[in-house]
N, C-alpha and C positions, 0 to 999 in steps of 0.2 A: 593464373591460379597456380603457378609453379614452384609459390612460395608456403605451400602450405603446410602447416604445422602442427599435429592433430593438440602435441602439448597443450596448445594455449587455448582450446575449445577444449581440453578436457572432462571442468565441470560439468559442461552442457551435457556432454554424452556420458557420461556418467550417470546423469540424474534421466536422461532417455532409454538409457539401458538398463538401467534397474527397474523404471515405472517397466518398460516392456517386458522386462520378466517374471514382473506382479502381475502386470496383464495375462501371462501366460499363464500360472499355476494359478490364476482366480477359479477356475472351474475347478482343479481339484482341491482346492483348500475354499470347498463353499462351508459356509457356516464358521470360520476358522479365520474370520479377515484377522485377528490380529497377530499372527502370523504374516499377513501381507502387512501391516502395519510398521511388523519388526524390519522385514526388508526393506521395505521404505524408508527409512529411518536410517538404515545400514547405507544406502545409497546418498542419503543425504550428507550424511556424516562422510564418507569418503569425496563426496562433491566439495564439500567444506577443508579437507586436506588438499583434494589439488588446488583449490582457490589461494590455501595461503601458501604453498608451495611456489604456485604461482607469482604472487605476492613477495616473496624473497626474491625472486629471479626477479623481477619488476625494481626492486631497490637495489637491484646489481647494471643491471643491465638499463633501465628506464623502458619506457611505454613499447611493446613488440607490437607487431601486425602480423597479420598470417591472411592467405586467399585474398590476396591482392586489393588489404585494407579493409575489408570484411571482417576481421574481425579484429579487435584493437584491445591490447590487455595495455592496463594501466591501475592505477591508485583512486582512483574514480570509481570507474566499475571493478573492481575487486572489492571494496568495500562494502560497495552497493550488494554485489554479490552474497556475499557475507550477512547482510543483513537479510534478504530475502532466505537465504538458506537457514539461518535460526528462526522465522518467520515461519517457514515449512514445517522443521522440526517442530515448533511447538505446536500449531498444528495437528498435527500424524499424530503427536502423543497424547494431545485433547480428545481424541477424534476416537480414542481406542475401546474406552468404554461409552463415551457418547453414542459412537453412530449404534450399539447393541441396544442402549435405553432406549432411543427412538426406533426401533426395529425397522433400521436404514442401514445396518451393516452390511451395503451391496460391495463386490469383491473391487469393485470398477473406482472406487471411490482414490484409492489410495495410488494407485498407477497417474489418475489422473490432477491428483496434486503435483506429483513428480513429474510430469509431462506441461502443467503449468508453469513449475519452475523453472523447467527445460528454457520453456519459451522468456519467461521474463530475464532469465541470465543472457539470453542471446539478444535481450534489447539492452540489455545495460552494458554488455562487452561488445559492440559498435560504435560507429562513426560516418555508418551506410547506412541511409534508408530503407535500402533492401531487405537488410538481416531485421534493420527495423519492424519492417511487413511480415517478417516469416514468425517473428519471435513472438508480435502481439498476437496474430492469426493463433499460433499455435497455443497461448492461453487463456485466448479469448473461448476457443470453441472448448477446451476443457473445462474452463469455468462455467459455460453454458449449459452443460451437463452435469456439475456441480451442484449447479442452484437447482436445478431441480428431481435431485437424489430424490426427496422423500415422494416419490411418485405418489403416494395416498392421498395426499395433501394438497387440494385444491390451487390454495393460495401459493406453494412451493411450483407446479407446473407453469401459472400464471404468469411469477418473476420469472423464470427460467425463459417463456416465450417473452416477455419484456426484452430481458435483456439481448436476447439473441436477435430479436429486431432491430433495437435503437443498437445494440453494437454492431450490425451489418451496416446500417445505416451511417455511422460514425467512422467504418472503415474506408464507404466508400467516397467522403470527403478525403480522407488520409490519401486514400492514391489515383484521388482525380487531382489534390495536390500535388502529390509526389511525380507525377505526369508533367504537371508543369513546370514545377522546377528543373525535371530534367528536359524538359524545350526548351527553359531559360539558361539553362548553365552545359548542359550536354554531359550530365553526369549526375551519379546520388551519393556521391561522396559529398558529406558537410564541408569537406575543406575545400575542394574546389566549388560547390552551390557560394560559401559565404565570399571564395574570393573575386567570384563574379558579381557577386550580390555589392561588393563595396567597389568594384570598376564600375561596372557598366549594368548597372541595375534596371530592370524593366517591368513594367506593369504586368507580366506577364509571372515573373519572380514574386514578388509584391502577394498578384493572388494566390499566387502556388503554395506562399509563407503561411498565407492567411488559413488557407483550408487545409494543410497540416496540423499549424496550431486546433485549429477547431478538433480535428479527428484527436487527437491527444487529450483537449478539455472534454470532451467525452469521458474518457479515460477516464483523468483526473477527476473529473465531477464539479469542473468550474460554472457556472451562475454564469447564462440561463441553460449549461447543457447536462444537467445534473439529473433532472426529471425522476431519470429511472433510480437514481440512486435508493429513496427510500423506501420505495414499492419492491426493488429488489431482496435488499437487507432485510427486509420485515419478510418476506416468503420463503426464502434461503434458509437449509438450516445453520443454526446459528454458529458453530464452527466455520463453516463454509462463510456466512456474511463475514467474519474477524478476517480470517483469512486475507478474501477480496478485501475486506480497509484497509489491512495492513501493506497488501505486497503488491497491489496494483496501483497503489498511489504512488508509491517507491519507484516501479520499475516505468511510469510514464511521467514521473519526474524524473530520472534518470535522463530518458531521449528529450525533455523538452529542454532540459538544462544545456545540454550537447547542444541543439540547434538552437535556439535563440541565441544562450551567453556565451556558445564556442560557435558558432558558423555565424551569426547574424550580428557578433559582437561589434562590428564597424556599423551598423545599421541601428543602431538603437534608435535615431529620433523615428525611424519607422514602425516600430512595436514597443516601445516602453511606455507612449500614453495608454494604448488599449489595453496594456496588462492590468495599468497601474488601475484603470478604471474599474476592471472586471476582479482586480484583487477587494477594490472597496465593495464593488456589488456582491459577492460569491461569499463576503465574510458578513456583509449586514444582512442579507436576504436568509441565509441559511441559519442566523442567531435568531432574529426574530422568528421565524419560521416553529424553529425550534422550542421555543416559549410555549409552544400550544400543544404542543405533542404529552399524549399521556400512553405511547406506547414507547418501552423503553429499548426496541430497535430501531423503531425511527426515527428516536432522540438522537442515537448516536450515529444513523446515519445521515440526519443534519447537521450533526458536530461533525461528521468527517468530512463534508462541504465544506464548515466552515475551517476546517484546521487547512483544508486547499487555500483557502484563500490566504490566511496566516502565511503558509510556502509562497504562495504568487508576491509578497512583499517584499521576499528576499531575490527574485529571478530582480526585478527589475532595479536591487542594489549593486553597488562596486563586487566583482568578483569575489575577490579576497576574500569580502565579507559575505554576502550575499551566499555564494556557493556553502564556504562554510557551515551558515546556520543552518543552509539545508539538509547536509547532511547529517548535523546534530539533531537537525528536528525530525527526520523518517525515522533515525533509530527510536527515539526517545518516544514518538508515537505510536512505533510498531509495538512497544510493551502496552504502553498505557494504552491503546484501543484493544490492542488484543485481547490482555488482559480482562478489561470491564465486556467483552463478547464470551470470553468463557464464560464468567460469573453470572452472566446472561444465561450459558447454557446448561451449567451445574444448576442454576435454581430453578429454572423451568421445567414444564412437566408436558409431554405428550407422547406420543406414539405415529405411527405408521397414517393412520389416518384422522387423528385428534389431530387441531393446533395446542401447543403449549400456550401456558398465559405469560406473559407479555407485557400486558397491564400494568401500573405502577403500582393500580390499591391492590392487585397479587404480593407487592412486597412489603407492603405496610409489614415493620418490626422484622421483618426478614433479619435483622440485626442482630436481635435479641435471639433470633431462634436458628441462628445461624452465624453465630459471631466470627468466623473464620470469615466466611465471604462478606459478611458486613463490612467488617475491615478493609478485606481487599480493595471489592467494587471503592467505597470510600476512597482511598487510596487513588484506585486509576481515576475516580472522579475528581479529586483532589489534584491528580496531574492534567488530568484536558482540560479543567478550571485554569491552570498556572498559576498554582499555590504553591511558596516553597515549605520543606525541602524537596521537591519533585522535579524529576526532570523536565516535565513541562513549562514546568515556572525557567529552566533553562533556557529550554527551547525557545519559550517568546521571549524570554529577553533579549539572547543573541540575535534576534532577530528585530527583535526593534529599534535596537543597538545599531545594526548593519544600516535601518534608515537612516537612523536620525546621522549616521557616519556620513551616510551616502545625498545627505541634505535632501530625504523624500519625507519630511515633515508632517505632510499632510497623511502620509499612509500609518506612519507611528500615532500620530492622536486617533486617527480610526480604528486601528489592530488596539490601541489599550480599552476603549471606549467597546468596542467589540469584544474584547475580552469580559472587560464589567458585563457585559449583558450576560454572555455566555457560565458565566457565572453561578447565576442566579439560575438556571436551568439546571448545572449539574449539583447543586447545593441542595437542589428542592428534592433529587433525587434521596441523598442522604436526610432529609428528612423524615423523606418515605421510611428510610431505612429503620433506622433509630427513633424517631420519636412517633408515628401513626402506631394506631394499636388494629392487630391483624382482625380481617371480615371474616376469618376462618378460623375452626383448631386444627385444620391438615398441615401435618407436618411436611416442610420441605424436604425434599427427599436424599437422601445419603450424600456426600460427595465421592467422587471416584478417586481413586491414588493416582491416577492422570491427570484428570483435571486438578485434582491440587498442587501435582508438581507444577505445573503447568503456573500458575497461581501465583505460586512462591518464586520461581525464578523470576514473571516478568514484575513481580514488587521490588526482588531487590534488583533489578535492573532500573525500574524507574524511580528507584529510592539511590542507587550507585550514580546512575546519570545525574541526579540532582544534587547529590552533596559533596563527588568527587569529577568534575567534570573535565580536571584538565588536562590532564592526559591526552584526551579522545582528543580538545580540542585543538592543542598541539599536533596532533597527531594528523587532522585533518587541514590545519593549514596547510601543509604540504603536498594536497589534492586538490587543488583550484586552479590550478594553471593546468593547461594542454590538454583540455578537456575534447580534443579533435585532432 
């Protein structure tokens, strides 16, 4: 550990030291979170300077280590970073007059997003299992407490004990895993796991792979370990579900990409059937699924299933390509889900111990009587469909692209064929919008100047990602190699 370098862990402790100093003044700035908001926010935003700071020194120098491989900066995760830390930010600034309407503005809320972040940057800036386990650990249990902010709320308690079960439960796969592989290889470094994995490989490795990946599809929410997924999102306030779609699919696609496509990448006839199967289950199970939902957070907690399985299409293509679309596809998703999760929370109505509604026939004409957010939700619906000009319509493409490159044929007619269905689910949506006439005269209720910024950046984020995309994607070719 004598190589340690606080530099290139900066972000992390950055975003732990500001959450712990919102922590601290929470008691005297009670009633006053958005004051913790600002700091939050303050924290983020210099998190975000060392990342790209960082980032420069990375295109001078190439991929550093520090604590002896523990911690590994590159173009990968500095990216990854970067997207998680706008992920945050918009968050914290959604969150600022939302969590006061829901009379959930507890001081705890805001440290502990920051404390979330903490942990998902430290999964994406390794190449060790270890930092792996500290990083989820450490956002797992602030998410846990997340989800069930609105203590009033029956059904907010409910997911919150869900998730902290099935996520104890999914970690303790990860490091009865992570046990084995270190029996198999005598080490939690991916680089030496995958270079014993392609010598001298043994059933012992094999299972060790198998019940990482699992703890990770937890994560991820891949078909059949999804379960909690939309019992979660629907309990969660609704900030807090966007949040979790956004930055947790991000940061456990981050480590499954490291260990499969960088440590196992000699090993593929060993895991590339199982992906390729559980990418066609995870994407058909959770479209259909979806077809029947008339609650519009667990629509789009079966669409964030199903946009898992979309990602699983590309692990198991040619890198180049493969890595590529995924990176194009977290950002591109982090707006459009975020996004349609605000607009979620701008038009719903509850309190402290009321649930908001929810419901689609809640939004009948919500269009008309709310044409700002008609537009928008429209808009991210229009993107999770992949309709152009939207960035999602990007996103699947470069990623069907990457099969049909990578000669997985049969996954490209399923992901388009799965697209059509999914289709049809976010369409029906905007019908609600715009053409049903409302079962009420209550007007929906004001929007905030947070939530609408909040609104307007991720449109023209997934309106930039879909009509000028080449930049970025230049820009990411040059993150696919040495991803360990």
């Amino acid at each position: 550990m004598g190589d340690f370098n606080l530099t290139l862990i900066l972000p992390v402790v950055t975003l732990a030291a500001f959450g712990l100093l919102a922590l601290l003044f929470a008691p005297a700035l009670k009633g006053q979170a958005r004051v913790l908001g600002g700091i939050s926010l303050l924290g983020i935003v210099v998190a975000a300077a060392s990342a790209v700071r960082l980032w420069t020194l990375w295109r001078v120098a190439g991929p550093l280590e520090s604590a002896g491989g523990m911690v590994r900066v590159d173009g990968f995760g500095l990216y990854l970073s970067l997207v998680l830390l706008a992920v945050g930010a918009l968050t914290v600034v959604a969150s600022l007059r939302f969590l006061e309407r829901e009379e959930a503005d507890h001081g705890e809320f805001y440290p502990l997003v920051l404390l979330a972040l903490a942990g998902m940057l430290s999964m994406v800036m390794t190449s060790h299992l270890i930092m792996v386990l500290i990083g989820l650990e450490v956002f797992s249990l602030s998410l846990y407490v997340l989800t069930g902010l609105t203590r009033g709320r029956a059904r907010s308690v409910e997911s919150s004990l869900k998730y902290f079960l099935l996520g104890a439960f999914s970690s303790g796969f990860l490091v009865y895993g992570m046990a084995l592989l270190y029996g198999a290889a005598g080490s939690l470094d991916m680089r030496r796991i995958g270079a014993v994995a392609a010598a001298a490989p043994s059933p012992m490795m094999w299972m060790g792979m198998g019940l990482v990946f699992i703890g990770l599809a937890f994560k991820i929410g891949v078909v059949p370990f999804h379960h909690w997924i939309p019992d979660v999102y629907e309990g969660a306030p609704t900030n807090v579900a966007g949040f979790m779609a956004a930055a947790t699919k991000t940061a456990a696609f981050a480590v499954l990409i490291r260990f499969l496509v960088g440590a196992f990448a000699g090993s593929q006839a060993a895991w590339v059937p199982l992906v390729t199967w559980l990418a066609i289950l995870t994407m058909t199970v959770a479209n259909l699924v979806a077809l029947a939902q008339t609650n519009i957070k667990r629509l789009l907690a079966f669409s964030s299933v199903g946009h898992a399985g979309y990602l699983l299409i590309a692990v198991v293509c040619r890198p180049e390509d493969g890595v590529k679309a995924i990176l194009f596809y977290l950002a591109s998703y982090a707006f459009m889900i975020l996004g349609a999760f605000t607009v979620a929370a701008a038009a719903g109505r509850g309190d402290a111990h009321s649930e908001p509604g929810y419901d689609l026939s809640s939004w009948a004409g919500l269009g008309w009587r709310r044409k700002g957010l008609g537009v928008a939700m429209s808009l991210f619906l229009f993107s999770l469909a992949g309709i152009p000009p939207t960035a999602g319509f990007l996103g699947k493409y470069v990623i069907f692209l990457s099969a049909i490159h990578s000669h997985r044929y049969l996954l490209a007619v399923v992901g388009v064929l799965n697209a059509v269905v999914a289709a049809y689910y976010y369409l029906r949506v905007v019908v609600v919008l715009w053409m049903r006439e409302p079962e009420t005269d209550e007007e929906p209720l004001p929007v905030p100047a947070s939530l609408a910024a909040v609104l307007v950046v991720a449109a023209m984020g997934v309106l930039y990602l879909g009509i000028a995309p080449g930049r970025l994607l230049d820009l990411l070719g040059g993150l696919t190699s040495g991803l360990i």
